[in-house]
Backbone and ligand atoms as CSV (ligand in chain L), in Angstrom:
chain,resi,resn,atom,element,x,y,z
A,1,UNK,N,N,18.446,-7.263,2.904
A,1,UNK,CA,C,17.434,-7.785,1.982
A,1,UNK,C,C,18.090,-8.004,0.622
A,2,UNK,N,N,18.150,-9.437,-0.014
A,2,UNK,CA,C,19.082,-9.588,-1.280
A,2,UNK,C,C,17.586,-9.488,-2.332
A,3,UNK,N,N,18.025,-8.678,-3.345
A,3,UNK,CA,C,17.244,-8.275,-4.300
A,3,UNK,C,C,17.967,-7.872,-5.550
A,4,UNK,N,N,18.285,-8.689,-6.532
A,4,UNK,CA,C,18.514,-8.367,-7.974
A,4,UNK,C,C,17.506,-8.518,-9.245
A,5,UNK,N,N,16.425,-9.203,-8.839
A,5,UNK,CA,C,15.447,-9.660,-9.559
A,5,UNK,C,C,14.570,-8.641,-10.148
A,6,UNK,N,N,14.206,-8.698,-11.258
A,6,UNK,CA,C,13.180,-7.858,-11.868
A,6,UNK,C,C,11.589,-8.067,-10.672
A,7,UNK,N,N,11.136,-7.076,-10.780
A,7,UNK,CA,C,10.097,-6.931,-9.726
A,7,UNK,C,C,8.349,-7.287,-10.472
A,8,UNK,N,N,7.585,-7.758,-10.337
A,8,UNK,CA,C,6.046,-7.708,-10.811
A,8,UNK,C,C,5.470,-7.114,-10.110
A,9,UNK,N,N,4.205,-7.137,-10.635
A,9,UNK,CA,C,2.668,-7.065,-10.006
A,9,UNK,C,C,2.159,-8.211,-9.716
A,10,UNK,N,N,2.139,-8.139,-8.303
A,10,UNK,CA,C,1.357,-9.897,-7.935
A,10,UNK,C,C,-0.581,-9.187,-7.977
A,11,UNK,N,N,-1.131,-10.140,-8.721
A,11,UNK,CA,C,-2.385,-10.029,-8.530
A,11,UNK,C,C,-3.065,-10.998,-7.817
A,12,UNK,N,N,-4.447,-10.895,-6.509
A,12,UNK,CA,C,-4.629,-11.452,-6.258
A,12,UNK,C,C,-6.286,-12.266,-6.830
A,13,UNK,N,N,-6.037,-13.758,-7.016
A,13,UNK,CA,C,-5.445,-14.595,-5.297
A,13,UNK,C,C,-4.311,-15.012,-5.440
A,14,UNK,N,N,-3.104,-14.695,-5.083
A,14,UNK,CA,C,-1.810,-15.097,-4.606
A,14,UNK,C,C,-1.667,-15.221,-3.137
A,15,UNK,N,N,-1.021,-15.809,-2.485
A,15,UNK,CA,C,-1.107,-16.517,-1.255
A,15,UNK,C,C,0.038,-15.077,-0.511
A,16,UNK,N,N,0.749,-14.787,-0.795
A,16,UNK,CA,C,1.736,-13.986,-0.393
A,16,UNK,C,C,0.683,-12.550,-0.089
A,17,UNK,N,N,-0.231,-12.332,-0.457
A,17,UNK,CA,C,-1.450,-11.150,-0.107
A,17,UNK,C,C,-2.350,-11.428,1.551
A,18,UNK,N,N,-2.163,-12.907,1.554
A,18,UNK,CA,C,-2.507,-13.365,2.644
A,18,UNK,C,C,-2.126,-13.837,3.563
A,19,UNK,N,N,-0.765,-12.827,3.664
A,19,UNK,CA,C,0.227,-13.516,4.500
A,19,UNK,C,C,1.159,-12.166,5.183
A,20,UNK,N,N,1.236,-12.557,6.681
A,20,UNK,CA,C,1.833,-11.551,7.589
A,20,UNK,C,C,3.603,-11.506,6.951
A,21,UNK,N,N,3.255,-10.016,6.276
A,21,UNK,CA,C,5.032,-9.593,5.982
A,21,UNK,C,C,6.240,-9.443,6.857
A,22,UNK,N,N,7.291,-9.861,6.560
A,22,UNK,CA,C,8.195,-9.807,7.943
A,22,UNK,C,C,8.466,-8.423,8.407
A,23,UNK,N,N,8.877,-8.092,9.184
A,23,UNK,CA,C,9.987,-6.913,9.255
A,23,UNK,C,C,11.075,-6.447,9.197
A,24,UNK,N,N,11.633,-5.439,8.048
A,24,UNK,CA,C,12.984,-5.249,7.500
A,24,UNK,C,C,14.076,-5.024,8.406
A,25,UNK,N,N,14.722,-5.892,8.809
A,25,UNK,CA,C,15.810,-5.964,9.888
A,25,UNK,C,C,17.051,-4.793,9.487
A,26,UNK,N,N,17.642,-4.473,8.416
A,26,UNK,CA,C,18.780,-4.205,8.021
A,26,UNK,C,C,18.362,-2.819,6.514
A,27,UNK,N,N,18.222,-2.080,6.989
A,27,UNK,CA,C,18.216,-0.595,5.299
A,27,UNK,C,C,19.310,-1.176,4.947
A,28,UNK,N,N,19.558,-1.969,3.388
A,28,UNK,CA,C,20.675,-2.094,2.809
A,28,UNK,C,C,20.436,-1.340,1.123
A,29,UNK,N,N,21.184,-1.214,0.345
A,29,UNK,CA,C,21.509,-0.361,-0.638
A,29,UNK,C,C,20.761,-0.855,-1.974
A,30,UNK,N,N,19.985,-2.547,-1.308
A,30,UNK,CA,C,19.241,-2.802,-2.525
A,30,UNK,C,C,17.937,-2.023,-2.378
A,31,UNK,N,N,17.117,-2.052,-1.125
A,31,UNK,CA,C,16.304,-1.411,-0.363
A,31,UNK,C,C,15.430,-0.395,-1.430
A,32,UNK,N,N,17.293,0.538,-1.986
A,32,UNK,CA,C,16.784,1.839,-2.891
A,32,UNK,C,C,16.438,1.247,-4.135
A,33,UNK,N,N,17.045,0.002,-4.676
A,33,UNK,CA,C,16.496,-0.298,-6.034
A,33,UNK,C,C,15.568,-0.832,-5.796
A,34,UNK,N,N,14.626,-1.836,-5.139
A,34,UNK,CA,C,13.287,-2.386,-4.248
A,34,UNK,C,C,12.299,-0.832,-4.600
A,35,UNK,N,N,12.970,0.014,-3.870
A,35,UNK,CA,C,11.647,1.660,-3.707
A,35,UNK,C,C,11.774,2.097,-5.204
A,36,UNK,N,N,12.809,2.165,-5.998
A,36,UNK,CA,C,12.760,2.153,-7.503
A,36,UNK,C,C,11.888,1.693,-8.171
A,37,UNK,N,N,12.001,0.250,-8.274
A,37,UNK,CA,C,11.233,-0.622,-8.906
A,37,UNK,C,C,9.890,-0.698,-8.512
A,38,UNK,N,N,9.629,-0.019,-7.004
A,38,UNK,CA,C,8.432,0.236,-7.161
A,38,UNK,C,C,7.721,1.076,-7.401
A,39,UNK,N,N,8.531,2.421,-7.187
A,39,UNK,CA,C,7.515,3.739,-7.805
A,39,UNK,C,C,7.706,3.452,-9.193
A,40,UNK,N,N,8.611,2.510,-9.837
A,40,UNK,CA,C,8.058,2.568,-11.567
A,40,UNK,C,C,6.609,1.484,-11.829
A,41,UNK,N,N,6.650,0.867,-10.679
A,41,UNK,CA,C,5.562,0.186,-10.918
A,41,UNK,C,C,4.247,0.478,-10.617
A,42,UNK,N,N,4.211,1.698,-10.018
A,42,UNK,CA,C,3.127,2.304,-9.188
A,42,UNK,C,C,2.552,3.184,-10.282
A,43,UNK,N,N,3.998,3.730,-11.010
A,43,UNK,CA,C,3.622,4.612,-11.863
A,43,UNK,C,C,2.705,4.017,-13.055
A,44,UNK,N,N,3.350,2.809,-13.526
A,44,UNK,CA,C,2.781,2.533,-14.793
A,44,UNK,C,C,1.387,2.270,-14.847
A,45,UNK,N,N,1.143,1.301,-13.395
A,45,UNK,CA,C,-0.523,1.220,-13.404
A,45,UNK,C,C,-1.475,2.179,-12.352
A,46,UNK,N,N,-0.792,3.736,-12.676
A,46,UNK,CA,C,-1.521,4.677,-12.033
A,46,UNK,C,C,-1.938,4.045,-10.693
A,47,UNK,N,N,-1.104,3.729,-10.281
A,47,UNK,CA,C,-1.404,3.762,-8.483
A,47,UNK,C,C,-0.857,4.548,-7.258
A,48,UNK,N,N,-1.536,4.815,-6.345
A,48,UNK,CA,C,-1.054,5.762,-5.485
A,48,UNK,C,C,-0.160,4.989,-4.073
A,49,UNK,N,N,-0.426,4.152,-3.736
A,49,UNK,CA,C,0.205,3.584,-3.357
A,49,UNK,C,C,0.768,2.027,-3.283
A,50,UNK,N,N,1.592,1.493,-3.182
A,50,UNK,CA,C,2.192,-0.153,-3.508
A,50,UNK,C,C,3.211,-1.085,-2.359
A,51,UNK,N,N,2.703,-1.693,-1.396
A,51,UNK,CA,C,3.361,-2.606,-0.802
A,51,UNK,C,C,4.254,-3.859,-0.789
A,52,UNK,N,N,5.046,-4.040,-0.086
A,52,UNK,CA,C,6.157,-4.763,-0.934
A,52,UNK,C,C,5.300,-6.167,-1.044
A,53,UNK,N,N,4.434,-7.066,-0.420
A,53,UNK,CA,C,3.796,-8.336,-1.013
A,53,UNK,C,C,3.291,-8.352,-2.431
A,54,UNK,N,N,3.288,-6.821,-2.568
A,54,UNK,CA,C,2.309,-6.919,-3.735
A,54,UNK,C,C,3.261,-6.985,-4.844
A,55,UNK,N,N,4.572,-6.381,-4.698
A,55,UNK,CA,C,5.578,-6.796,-5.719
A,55,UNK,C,C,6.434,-8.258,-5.651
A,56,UNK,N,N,5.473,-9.557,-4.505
A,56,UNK,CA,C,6.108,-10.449,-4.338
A,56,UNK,C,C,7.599,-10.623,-2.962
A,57,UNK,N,N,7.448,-9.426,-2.720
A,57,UNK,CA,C,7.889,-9.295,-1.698
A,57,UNK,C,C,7.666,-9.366,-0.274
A,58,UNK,N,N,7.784,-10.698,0.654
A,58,UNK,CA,C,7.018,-10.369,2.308
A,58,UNK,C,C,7.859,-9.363,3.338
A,59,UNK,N,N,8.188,-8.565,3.365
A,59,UNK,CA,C,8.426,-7.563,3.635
A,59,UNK,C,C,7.862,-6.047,4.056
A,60,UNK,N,N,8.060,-5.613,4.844
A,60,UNK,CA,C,7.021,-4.688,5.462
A,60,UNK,C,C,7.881,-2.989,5.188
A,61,UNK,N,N,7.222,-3.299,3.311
A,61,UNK,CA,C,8.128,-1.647,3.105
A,61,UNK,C,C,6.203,-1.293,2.584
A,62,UNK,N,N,6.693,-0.059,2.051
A,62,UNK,CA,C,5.797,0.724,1.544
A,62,UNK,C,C,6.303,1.615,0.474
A,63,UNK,N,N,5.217,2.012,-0.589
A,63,UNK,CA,C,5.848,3.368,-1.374
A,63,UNK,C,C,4.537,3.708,-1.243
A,64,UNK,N,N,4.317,5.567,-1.094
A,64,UNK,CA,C,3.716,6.545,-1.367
A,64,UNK,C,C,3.915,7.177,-1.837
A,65,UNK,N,N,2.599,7.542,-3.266
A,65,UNK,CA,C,2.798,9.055,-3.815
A,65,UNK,C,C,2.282,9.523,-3.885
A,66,UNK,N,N,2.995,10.668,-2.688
A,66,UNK,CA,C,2.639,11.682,-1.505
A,66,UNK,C,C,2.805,12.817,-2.888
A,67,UNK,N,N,2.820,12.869,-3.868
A,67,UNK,CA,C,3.076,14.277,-4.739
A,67,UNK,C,C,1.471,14.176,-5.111
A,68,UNK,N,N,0.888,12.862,-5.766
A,68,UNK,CA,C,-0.371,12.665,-5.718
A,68,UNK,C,C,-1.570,13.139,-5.369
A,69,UNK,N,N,-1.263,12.232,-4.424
A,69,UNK,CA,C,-2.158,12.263,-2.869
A,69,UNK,C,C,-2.475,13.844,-2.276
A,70,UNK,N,N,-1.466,14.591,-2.217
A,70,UNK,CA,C,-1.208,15.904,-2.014
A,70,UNK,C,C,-2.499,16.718,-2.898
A,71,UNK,N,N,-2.039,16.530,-4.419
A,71,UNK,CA,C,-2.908,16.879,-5.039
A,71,UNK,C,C,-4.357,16.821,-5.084
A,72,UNK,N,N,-4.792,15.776,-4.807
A,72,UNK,CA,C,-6.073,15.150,-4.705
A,72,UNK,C,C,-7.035,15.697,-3.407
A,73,UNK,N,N,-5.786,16.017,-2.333
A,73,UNK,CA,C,-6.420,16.468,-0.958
A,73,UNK,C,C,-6.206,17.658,-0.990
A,74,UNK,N,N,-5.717,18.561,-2.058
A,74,UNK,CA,C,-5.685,19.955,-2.413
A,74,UNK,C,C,-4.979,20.552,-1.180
A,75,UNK,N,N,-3.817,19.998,-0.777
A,75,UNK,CA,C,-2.356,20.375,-0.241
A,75,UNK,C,C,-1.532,20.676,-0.851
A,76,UNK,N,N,-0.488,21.227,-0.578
A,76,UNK,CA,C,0.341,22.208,-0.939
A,76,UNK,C,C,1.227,20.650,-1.067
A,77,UNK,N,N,1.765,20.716,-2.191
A,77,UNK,CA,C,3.098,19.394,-2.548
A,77,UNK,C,C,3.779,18.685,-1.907
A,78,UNK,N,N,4.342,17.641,-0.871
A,78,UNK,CA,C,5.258,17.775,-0.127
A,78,UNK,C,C,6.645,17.559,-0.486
A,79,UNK,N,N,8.044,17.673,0.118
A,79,UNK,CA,C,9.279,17.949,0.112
A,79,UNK,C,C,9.575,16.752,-0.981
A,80,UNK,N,N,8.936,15.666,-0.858
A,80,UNK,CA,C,9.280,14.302,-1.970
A,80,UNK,C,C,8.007,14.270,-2.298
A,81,UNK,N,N,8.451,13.566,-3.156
A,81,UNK,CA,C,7.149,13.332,-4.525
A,81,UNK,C,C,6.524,11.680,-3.734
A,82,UNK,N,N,7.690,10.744,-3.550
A,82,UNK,CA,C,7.529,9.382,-2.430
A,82,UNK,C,C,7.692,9.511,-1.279
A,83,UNK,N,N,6.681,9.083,-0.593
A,83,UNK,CA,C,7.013,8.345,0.984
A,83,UNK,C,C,7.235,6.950,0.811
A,84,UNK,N,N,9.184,7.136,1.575
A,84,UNK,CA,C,9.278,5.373,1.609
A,84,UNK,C,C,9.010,4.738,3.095
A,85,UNK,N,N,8.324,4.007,3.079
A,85,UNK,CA,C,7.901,3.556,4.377
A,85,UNK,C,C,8.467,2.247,5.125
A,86,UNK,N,N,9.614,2.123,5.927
A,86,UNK,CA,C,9.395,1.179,6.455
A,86,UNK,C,C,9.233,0.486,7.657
A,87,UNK,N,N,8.807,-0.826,8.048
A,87,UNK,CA,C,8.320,-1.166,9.147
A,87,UNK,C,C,7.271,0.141,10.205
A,88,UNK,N,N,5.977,0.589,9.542
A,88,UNK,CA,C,5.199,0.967,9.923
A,88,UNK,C,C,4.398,0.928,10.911
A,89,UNK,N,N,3.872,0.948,12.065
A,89,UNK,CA,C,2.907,1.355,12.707
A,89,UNK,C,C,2.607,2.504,12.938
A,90,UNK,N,N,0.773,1.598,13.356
A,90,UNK,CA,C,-0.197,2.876,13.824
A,90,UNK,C,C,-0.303,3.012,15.514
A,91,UNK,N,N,0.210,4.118,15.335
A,91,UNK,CA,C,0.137,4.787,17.326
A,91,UNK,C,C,-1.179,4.877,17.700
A,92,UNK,N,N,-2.006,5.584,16.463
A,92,UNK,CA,C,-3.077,6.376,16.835
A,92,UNK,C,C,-4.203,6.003,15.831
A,93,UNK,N,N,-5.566,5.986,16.085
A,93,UNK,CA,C,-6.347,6.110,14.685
A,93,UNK,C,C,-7.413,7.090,15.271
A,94,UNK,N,N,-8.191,7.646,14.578
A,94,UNK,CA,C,-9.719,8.459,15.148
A,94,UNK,C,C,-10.350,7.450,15.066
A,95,UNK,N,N,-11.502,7.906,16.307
A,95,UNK,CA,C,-13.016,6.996,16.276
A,95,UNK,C,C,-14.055,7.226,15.312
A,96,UNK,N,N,-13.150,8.650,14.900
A,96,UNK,CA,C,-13.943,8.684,13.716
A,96,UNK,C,C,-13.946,8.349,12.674
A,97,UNK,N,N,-15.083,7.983,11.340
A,97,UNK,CA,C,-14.325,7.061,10.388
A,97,UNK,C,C,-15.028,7.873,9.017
A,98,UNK,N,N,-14.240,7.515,8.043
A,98,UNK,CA,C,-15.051,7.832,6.334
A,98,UNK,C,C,-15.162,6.899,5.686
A,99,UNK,N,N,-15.738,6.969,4.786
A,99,UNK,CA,C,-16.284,6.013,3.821
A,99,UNK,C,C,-15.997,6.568,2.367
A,100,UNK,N,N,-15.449,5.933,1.354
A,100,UNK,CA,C,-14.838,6.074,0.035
A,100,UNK,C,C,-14.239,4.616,-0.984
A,101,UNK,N,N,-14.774,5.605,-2.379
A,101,UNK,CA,C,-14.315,4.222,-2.826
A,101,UNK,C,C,-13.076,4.059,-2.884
A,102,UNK,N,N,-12.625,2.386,-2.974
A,102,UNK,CA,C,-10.953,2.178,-2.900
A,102,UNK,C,C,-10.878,1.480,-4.731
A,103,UNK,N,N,-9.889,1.332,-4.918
A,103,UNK,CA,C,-9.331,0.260,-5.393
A,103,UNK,C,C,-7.848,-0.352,-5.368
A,104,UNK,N,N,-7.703,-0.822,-5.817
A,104,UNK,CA,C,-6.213,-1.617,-5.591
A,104,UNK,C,C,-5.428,-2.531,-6.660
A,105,UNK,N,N,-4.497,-2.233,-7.008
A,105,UNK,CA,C,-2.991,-2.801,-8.093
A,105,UNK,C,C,-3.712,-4.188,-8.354
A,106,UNK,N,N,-3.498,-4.390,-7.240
A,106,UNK,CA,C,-3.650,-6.442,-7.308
A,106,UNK,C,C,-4.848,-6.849,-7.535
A,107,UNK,N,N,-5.935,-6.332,-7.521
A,107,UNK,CA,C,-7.264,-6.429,-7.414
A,107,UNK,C,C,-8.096,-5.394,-8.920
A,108,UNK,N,N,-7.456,-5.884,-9.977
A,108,UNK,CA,C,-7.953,-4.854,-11.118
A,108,UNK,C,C,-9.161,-4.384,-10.944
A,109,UNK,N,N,-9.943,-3.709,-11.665
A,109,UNK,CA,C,-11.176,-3.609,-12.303
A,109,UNK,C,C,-12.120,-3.570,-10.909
A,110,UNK,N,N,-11.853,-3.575,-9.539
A,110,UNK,CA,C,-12.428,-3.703,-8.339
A,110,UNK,C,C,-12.452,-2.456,-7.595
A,111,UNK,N,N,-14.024,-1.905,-7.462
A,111,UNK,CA,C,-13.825,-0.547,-6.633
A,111,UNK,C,C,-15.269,-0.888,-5.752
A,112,UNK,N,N,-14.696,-0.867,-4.377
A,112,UNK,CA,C,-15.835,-0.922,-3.511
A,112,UNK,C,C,-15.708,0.296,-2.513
A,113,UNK,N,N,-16.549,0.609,-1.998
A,113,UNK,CA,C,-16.623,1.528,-0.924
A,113,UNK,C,C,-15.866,0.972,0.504
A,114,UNK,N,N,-15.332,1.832,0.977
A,114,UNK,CA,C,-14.482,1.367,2.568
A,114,UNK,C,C,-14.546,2.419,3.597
A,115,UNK,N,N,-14.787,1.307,4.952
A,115,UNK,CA,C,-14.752,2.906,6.047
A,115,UNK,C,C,-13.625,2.309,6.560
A,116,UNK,N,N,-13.504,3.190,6.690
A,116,UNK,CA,C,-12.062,3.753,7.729
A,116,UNK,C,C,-11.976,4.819,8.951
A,117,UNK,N,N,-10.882,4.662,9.479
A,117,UNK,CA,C,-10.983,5.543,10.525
A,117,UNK,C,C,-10.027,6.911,10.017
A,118,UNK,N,N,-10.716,8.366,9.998
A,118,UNK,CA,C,-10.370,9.100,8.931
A,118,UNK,C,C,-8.864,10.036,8.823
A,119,UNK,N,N,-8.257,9.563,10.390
A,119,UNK,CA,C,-7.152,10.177,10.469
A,119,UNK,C,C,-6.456,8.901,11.568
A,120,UNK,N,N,-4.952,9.096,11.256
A,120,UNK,CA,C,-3.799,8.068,12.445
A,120,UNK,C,C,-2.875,9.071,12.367
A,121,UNK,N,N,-1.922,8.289,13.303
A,121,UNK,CA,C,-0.917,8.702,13.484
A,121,UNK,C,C,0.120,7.729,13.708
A,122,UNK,N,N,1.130,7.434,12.568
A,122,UNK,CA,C,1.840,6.427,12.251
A,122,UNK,C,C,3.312,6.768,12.790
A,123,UNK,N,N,4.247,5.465,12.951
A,123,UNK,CA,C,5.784,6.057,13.195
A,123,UNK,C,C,6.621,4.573,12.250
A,124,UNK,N,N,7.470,5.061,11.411
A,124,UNK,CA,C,7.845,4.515,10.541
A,124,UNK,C,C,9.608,5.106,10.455
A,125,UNK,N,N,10.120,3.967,9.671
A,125,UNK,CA,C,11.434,4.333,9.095
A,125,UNK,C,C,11.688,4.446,8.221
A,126,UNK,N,N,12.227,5.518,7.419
A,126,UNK,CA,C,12.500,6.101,6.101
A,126,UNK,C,C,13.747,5.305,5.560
A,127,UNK,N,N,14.091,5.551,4.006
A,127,UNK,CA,C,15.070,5.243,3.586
A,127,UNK,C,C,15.944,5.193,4.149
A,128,UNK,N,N,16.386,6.237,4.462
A,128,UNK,CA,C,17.705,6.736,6.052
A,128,UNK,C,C,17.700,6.035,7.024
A,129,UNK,N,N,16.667,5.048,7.171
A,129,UNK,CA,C,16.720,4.260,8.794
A,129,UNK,C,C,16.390,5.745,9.965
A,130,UNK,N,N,15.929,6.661,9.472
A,130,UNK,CA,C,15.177,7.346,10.315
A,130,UNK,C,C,14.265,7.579,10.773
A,131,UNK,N,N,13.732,7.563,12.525
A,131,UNK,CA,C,12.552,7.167,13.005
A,131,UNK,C,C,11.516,8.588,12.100
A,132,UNK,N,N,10.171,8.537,11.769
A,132,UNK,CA,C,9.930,9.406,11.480
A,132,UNK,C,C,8.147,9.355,12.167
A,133,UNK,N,N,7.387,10.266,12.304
A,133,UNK,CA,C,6.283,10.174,12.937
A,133,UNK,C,C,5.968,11.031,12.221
A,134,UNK,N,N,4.118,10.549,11.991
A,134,UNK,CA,C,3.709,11.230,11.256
A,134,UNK,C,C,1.815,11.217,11.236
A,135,UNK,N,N,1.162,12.014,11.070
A,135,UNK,CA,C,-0.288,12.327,11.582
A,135,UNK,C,C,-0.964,12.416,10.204
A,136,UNK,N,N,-1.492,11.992,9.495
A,136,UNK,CA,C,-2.119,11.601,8.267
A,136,UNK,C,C,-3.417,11.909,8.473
A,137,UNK,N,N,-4.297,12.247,7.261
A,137,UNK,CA,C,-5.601,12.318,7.142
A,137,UNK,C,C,-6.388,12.847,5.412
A,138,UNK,N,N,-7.468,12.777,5.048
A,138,UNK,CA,C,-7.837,12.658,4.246
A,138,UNK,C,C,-7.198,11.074,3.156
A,139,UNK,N,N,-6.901,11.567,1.786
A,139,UNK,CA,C,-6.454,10.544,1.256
A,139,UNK,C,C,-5.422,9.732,1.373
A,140,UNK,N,N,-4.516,10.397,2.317
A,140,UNK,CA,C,-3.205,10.099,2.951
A,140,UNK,C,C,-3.190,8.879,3.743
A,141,UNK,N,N,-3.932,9.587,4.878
A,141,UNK,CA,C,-4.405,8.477,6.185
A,141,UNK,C,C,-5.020,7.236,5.647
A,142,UNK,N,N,-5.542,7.578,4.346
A,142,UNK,CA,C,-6.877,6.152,3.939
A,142,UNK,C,C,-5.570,5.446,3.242
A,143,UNK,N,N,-4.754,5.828,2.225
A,143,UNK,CA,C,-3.918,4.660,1.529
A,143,UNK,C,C,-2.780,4.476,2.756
A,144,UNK,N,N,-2.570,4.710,3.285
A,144,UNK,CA,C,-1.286,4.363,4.233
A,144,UNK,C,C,-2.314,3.078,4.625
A,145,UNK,N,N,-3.873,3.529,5.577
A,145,UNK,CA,C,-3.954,2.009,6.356
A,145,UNK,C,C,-4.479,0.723,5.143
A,146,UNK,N,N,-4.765,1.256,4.353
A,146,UNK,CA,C,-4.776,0.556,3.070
A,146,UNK,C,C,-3.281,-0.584,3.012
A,147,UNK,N,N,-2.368,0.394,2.631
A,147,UNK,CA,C,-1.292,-0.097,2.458
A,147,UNK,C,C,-0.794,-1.019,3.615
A,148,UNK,N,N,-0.614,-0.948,5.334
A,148,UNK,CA,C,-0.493,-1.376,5.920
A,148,UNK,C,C,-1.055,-2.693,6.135
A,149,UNK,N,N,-2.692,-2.289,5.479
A,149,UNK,CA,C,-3.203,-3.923,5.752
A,149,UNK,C,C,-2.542,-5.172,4.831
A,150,UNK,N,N,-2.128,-4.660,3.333
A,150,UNK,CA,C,-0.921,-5.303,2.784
A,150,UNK,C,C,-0.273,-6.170,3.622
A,151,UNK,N,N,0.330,-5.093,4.560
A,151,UNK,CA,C,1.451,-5.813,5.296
A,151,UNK,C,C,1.089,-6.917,6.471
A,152,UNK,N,N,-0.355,-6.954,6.727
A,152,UNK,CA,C,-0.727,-7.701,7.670
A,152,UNK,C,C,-1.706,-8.863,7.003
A,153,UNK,N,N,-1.441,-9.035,5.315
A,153,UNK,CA,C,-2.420,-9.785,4.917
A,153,UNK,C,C,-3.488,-9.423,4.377
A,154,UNK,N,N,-3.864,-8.020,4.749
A,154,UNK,CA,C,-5.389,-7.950,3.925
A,154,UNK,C,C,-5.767,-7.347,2.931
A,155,UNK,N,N,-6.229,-7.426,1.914
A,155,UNK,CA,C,-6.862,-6.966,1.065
A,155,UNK,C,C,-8.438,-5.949,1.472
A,156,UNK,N,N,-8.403,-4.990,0.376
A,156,UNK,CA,C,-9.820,-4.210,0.792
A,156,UNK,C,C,-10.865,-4.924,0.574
A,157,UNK,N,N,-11.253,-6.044,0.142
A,157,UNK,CA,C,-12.224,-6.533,-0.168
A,157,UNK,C,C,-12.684,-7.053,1.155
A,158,UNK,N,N,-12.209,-7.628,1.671
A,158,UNK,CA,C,-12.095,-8.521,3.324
A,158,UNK,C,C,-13.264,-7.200,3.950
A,159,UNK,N,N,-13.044,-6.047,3.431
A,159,UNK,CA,C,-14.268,-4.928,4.267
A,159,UNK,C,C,-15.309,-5.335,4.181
A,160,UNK,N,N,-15.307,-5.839,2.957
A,160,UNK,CA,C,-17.243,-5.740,2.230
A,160,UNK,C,C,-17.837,-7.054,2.498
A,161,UNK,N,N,-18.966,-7.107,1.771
A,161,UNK,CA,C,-19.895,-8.201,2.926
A,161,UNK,C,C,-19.348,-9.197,1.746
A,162,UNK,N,N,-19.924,-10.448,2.466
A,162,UNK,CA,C,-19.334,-12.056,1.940
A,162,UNK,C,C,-19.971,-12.021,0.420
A,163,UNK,N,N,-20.803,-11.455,0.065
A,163,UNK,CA,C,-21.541,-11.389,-1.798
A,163,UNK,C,C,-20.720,-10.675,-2.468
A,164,UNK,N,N,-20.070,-9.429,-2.184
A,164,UNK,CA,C,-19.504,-8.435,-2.967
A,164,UNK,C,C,-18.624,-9.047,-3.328
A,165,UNK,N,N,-17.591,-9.799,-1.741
A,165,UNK,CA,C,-16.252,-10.444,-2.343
A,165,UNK,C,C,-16.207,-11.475,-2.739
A,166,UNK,N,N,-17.417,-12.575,-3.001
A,166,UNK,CA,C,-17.396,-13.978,-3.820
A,166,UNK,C,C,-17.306,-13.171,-5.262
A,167,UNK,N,N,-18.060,-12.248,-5.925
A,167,UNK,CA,C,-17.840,-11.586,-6.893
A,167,UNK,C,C,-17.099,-11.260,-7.187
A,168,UNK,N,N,-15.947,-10.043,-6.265
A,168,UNK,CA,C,-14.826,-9.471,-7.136
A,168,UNK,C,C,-14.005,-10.725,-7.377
A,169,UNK,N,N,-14.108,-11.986,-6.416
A,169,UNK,CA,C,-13.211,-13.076,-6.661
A,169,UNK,C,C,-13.247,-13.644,-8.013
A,170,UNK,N,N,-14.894,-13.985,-7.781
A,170,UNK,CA,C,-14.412,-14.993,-9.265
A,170,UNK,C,C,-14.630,-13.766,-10.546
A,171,UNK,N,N,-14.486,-12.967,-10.505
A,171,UNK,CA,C,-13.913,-11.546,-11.584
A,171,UNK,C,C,-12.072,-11.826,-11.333
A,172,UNK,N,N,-11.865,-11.620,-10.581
A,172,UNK,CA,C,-10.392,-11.480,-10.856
A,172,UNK,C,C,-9.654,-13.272,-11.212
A,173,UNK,N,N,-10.396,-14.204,-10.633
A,173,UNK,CA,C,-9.586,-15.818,-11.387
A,173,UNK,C,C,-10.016,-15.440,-12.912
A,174,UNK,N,N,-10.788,-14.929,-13.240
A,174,UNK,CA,C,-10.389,-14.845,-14.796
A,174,UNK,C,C,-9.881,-14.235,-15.595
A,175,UNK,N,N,-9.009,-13.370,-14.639
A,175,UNK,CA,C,-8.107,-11.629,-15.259
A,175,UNK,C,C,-6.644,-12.834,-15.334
A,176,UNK,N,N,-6.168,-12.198,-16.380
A,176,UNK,CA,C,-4.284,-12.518,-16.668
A,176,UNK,C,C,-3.699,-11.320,-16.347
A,177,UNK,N,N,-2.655,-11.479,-15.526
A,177,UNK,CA,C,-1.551,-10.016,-15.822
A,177,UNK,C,C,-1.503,-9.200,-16.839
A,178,UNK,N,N,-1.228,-8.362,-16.769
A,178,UNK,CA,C,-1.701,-7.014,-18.219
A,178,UNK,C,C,-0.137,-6.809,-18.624
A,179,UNK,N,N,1.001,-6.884,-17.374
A,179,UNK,CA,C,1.652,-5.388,-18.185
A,179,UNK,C,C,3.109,-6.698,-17.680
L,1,NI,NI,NI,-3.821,-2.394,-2.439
């Protein structure tokens, strides 16, 4: 993956949000400045998690912060502060589902309620190109399939009924980039 470029925040409607990300053929050494540039970007606009379309990237990475998230689900810290995620799937989801509000980087000022299914079980490759598997739930499980739908094109709004999202739409054609 060739990457020297300074990284953004794509906000949507950008076409690259609506569009199936490839899959990262090759962990190469830019990879780590890519997961850089994005936990600084995650950081600045307090987000918990950030997919690579959303930094303009079609690519099927991920960043999590799992130091966060941890917190929030009143878990004990885990070993990294990030989960780098790449080329993700879900093995598993429950039939069972929750409901919570979301919001999202690309989608300012937008918080709607979302159900979900309240626990998966994902298998992904880490920085290392190591297979890793992993069983998620509470706030964890919800931004991972969050994040995943990124990678398949979707935005959280696509949940809610056809009124909510003509609204957050024409709210966000009149937002400019902030930062
Ligand atoms: Ni998002």
């Amino acid at each position: 993956m060739e990457n020297k470029k300074k990284l953004t925040l794509v906000i949507d409607p950008d076409p690259i949000l609506h569009q199936i990300a490839n899959p990262v053929k090759n962990i190469t050494p830019e990879l780590d400045d890519i997961f850089n540039q994005m936990a600084d970007i995650m950081g600045r606009f307090d987000g918990i998690g950030l997919a690579g379309p959303q930094v303009g990237l079609s690519q099927r990475i991920v960043i999590i912060d799992a130091g966060t998230i941890a917190t929030e689900d009143k878990l004990p810290p885990p070993p990294e502060k990030y989960m780098k995620i790449i080329n993700p799937e879900i093995i598993e989801m429950s039939k069972e589902t929750c409901v919570r509000e979301e919001g999202c980087l690309s989608l300012p000022t937008i918080y709607y309620n979302v159900e979900r299914p309240c626990s998966i079980r994902i298998k992904y490759l880490n920085e290392k190109g190591e297979e890793i598997h992993l069983d998620a739930t509470g706030l964890l499980a919800r931004c991972i399939e969050h994040e995943i739908d990124h990678l398949n094109g979707k935005v959280f709004i696509d949940y809610v009924s056809p009124f909510k999202k003509r609204l957050a739409m024409s709210k966000l054609k009149k937002m400019k980039p902030t930062k």
